[in-house]
C-alpha positions in Angstrom: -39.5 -23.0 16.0 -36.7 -23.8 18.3 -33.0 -24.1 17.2 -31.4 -27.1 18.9 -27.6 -27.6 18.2 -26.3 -30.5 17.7 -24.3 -32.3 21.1 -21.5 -33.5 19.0 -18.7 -36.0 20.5 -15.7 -33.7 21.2 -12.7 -35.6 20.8 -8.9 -35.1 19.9 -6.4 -35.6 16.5 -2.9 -35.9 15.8 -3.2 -34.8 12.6 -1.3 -31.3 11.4 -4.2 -28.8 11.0 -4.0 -25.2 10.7 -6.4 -22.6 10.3 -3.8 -20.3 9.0 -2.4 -22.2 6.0 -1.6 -19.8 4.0 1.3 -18.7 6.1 3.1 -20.9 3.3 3.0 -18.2 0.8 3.7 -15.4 3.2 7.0 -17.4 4.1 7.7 -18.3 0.3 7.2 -15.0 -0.9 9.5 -13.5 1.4 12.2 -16.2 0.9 12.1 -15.2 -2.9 13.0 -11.8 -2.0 15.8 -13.2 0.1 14.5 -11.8 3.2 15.9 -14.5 5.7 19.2 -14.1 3.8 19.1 -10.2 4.3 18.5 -10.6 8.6 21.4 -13.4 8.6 24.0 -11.6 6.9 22.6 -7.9 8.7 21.6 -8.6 11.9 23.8 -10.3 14.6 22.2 -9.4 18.2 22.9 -13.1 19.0 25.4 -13.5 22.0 25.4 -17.5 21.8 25.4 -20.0 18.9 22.4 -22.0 20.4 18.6 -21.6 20.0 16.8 -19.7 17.6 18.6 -17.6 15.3 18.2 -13.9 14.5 16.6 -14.9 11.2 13.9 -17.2 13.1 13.3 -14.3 16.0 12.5 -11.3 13.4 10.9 -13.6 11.0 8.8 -15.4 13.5 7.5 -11.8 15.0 7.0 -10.5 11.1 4.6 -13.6 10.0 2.6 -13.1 13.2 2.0 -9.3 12.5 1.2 -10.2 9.3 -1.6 -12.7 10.1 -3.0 -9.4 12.0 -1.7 -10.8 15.3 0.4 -7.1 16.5 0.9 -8.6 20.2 4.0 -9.8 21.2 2.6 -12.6 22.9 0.4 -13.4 19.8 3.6 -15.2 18.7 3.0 -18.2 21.3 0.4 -18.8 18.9 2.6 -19.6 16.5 4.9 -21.4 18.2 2.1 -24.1 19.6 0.9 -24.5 16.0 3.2 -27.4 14.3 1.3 -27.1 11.2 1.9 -23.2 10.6 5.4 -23.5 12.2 6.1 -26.1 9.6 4.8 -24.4 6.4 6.7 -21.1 7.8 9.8 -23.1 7.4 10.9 -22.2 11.1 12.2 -25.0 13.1 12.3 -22.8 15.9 10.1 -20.0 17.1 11.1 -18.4 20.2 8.1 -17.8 22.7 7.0 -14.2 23.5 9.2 -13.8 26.5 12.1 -14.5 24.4 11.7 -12.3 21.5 11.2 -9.4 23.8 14.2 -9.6 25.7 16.1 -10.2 22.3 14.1 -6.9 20.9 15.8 -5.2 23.9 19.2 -5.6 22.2 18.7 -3.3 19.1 20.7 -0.4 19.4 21.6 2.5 16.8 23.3 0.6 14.2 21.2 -2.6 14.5 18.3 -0.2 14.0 19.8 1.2 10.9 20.4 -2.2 9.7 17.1 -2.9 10.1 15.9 -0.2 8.4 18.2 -0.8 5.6 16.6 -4.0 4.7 12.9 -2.9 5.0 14.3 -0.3 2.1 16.0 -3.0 0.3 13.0 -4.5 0.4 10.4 -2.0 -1.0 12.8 -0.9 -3.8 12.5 -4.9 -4.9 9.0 -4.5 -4.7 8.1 -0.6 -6.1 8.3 -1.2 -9.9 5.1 -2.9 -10.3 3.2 -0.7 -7.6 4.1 2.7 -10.0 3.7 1.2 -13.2 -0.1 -0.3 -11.7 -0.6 3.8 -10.6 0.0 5.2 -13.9 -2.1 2.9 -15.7 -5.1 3.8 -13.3 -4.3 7.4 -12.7 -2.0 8.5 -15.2 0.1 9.9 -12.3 2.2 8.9 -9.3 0.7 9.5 -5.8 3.3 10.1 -3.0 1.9 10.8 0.3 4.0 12.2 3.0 1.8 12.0 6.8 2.2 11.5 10.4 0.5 10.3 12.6 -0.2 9.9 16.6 0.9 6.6 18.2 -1.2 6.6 22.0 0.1 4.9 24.7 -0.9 3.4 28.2 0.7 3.9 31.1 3.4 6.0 32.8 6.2 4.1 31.7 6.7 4.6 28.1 10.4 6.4 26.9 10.5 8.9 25.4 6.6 9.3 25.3 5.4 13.1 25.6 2.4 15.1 25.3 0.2 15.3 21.8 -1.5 17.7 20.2 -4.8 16.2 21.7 -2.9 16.3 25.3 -2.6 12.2 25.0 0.8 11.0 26.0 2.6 9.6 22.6 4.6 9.1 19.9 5.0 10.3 16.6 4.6 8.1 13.2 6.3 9.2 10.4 5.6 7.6 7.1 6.0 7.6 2.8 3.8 6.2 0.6 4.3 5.1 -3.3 0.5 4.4 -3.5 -0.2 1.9 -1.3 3.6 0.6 -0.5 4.9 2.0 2.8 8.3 2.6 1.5 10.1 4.6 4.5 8.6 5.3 7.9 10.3 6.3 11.6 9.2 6.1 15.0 9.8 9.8 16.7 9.1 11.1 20.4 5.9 12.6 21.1 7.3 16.2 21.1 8.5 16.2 17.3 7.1 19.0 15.4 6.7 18.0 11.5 6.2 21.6 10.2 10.0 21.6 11.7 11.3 18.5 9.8 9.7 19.6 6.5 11.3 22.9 6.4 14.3 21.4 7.3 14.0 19.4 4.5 13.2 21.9 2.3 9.2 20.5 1.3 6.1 22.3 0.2 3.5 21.6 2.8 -0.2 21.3 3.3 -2.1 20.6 6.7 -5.1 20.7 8.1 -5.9 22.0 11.1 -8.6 20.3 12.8 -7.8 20.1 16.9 -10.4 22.5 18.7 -8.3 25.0 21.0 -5.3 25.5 17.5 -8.2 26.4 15.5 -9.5 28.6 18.6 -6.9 32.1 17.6 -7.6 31.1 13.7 -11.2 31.5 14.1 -11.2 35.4 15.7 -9.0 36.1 13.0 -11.1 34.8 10.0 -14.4 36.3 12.1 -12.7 39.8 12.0 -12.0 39.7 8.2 -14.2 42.6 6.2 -16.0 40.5 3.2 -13.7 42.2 0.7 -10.7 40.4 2.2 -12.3 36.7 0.6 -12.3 35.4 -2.7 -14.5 33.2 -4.1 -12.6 29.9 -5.2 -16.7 27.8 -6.1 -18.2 28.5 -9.5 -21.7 28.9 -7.0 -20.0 31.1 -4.7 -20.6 29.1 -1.8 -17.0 28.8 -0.7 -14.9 31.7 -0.3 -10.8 31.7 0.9 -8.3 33.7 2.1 -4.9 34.3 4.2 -4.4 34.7 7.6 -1.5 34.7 9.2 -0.3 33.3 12.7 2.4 32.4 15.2 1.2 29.2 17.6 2.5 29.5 21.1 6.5 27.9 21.0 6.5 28.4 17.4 9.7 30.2 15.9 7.6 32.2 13.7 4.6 33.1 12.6 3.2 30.8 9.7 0.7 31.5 6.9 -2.9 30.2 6.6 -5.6 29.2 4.5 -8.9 29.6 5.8 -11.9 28.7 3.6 -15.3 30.3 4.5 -18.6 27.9 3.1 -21.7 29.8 3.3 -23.9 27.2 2.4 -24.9 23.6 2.8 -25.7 21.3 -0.2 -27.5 24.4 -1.6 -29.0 25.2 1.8 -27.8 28.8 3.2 -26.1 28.1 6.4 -26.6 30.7 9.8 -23.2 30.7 10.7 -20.4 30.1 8.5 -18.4 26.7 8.6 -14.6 27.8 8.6 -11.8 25.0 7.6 -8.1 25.7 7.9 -5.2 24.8 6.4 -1.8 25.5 7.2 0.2 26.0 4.1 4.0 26.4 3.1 3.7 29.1 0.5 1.0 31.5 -0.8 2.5 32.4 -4.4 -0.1 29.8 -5.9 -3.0 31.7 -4.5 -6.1 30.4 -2.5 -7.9 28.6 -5.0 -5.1 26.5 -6.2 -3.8 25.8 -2.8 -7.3 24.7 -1.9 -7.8 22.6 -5.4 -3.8 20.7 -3.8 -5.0 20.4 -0.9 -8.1 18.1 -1.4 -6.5 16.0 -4.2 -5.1 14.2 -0.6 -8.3 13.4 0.7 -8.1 9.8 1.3 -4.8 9.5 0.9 -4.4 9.2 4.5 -6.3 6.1 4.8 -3.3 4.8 3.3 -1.5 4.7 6.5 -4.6 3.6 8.7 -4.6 0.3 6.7 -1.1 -0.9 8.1 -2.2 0.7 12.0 -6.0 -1.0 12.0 -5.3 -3.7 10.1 -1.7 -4.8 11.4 -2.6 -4.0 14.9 -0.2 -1.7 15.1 -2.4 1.1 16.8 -0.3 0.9 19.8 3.7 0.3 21.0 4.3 -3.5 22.9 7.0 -2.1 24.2 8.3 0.8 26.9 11.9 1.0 25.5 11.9 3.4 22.6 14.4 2.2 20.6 12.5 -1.3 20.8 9.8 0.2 19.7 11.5 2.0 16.4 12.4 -2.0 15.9 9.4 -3.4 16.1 7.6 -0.7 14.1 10.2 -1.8 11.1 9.3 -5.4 11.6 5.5 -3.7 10.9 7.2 -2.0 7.7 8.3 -5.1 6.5 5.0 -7.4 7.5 3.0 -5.1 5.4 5.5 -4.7 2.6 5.2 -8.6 2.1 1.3 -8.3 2.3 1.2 -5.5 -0.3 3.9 -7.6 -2.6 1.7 -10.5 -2.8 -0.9 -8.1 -4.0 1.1 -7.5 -7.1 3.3 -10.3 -7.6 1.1 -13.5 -6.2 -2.3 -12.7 -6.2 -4.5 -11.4 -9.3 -4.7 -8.1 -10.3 -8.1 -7.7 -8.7 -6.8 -7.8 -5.2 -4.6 -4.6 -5.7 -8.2 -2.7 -4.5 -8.1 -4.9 -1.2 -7.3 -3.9 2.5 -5.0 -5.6 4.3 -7.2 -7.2 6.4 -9.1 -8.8 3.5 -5.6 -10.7 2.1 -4.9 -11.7 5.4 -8.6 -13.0 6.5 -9.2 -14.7 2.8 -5.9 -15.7 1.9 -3.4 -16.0 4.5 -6.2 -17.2 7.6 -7.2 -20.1 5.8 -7.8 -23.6 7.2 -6.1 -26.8 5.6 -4.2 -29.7 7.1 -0.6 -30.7 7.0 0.5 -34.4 5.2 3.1 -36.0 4.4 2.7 -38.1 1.5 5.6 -40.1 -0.3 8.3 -38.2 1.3 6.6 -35.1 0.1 5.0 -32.3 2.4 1.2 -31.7 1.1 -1.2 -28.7 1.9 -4.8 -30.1 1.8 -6.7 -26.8 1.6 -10.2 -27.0 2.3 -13.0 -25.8 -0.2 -14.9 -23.8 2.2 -13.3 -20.5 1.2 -14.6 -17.3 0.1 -12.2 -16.8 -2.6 -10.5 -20.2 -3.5 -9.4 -18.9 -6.9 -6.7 -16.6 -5.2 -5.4 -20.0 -3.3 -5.1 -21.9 -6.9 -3.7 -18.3 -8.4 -1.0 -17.9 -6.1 0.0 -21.8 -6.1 0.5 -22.0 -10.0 2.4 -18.5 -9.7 4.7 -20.2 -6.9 4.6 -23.7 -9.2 5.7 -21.6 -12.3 8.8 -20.0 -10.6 8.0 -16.6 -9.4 9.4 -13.9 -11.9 8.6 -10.4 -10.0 6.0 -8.3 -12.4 
């Protein structure tokens, strides 16, 4: 049977339709944390009192992260749309050209500004976050990670050679549950063993790139069996300390190195080794090991904000603009995550990122005004409707933070 589309008449409106409507709770929800009023009264890099004004550049770059949109340029989409520009509440939005010439005037102390309001804003938005964790856990998670930021091209400040031999930066981030609460942008050459000592943490870390693991695995190989101790009830698994000084390291650090014989109950050929570089050994193996694996999956944490924000790789080749615009990320996600708790219902606390912003903030309606009054008429063709109506009687209620 053959499929024939239809040959529709393709024509043109005026009317105000958006397929990204619910930008409207995005910008309301951040106006009830006073986030415009934080940039205005923080953030000068204005020269001239004429055009857009700081508030409309960072806001207008942090809505179009968080509709998943982490190009620059992706903010001439919002400027061309009237409809989304009006429920945003910008009168202005500055085309891509602009905002990056005006990211190129952060310095230090703007940066710290910056950063101090991202902070403001997560300590605004942590109670309910911890109070949701220790109803389902009973505990608090608090993830510390880094991670690898890849660049293209030659021209990148600051940029410098990665574990993997990629040219990069370093993401540094912490996480109460699923809120990104502090993070910082850091050259390529950081070492985070470093900055945790310095700081005076306990530390676990996998080891997983091929030629680091290389010196770990003659040592573990030249172990006599009486050096391991079983840490499995079966005795599949077996651990023990080695110890190791990478080339350029100050010293020589300690190891875990955990030995599985077998396979899901199949006896294995050659051992499988997994290493773990560790901060202290006064806990022994088995509880090191048993620490250790309560993170599994806590790093995901971190790839939601990177996959989903597009925020995989830097816009920019300055480095401080970078640092900026990687706190404009912060802040993008920390609105997505507060709607989570404070707008939407309980249920989407499980949700991605990228599952608010396709069925919640990419949503299509059109724009009217109707007795002097701006409408929203959302369509009924979405997945989950309920959230839209949720949300709207939260918003028609008076928002009172959870």
């Amino acid at each position: 049977m053959n499929i024939i589309p239809p040959k529709p008449e393709i024509d043109f409106t005026d009317e105000l339709l958006t397929s990204k409507s619910g930008i409207t709770f995005l910008a309301r929800f951040a106006s009830y944390l006073g986030l415009p009023k934080l940039f205005a009264q923080n953030i000068k890099l204005k020269q001239r009192n004429r055009g857009p004004s700081d508030s409309h550049y960072l806001l207008s770059l942090i809505y179009s992260i968080a509709l998943g949109e982490g190009n620059l340029c992706d903010v001439d989409l919002l400027k061309e749309d009237l409809a989304q520009r009006t429920l945003a509440g910008l009168k202005e939005v500055p085309d891509s050209r602009r905002i990056s010439e005006y990211l190129c005037r952060f310095d230090k102390n703007s940066l710290t500004s910056l950063s101090n309001i991202a902070e403001s804003l997560a300590s605004k938005l942590i109670k309910p976050v911890i109070e949701h964790e220790f109803s389902q856990r009973g505990w608090l998670p608090i993830f510390i990670d880094g991670t690898a930021i890849e660049v293209y091209g030659k021209y990148f400040e600051k940029a410098e050679r990665l574990y993997n031999g990629e040219q990069g930066f370093w993401l540094h981030g912490v996480f109460v549950g699923n809120l990104w609460v502090k993070q910082k942008l850091l050259p390529g050459n950081v070492e985070v063993v470093e900055l945790l000592k310095e700081a005076g943490q306990n530390y676990s870390i996998s080891v997983t790139h091929s030629v680091h693991k290389k010196p770990l695995y003659e040592l573990a190989q030249s172990l006599p069996d009486e050096a391991w101790e079983k840490i499995s009830d079966d005795g599949s698994e077996e651990a023990t300390f080695i110890y190791h000084q990478p080339t350029g390291w100050r010293q020589e650090e300690t190891y875990v190195v955990i030995r599985q014989r077998e396979d899901g109950g199949q006896r294995r050929l050659f051992p499988r080794y997994h290493f773990i570089l560790v901060s202290r050994e006064d806990l022994g193996v088995k509880e090191l090991v048993r620490r250790h694996r309560q993170k599994q999956g806590q790093e995901n944490v971190l790839k939601g904000p990177l996959r989903d924000l597009g925020l995989h790789h830097p816009p920019c080749q300055r480095f401080v603009v970078n640092q900026a615009y990687y706190i404009l990320g912060q802040i993008a996600y920390l609105l997505l995550v507060g709607m989570q708790y404070d707008l939407l219902p309980e249920e989407t606390r499980r949700c991605r990122p990228c599952t608010i912003i396709n069925h919640f903030l990419r949503v299509a309606a059109k724009v009217v005004r109707h007795a002097r009054q701006l409408a929203i008429r959302f369509t009924k063709q979405i997945v989950h409707i309920d959230w839209i109506y949720f949300a709207a009687k939260r918003l028609e209620r008076g928002l009172i933070f959870r």
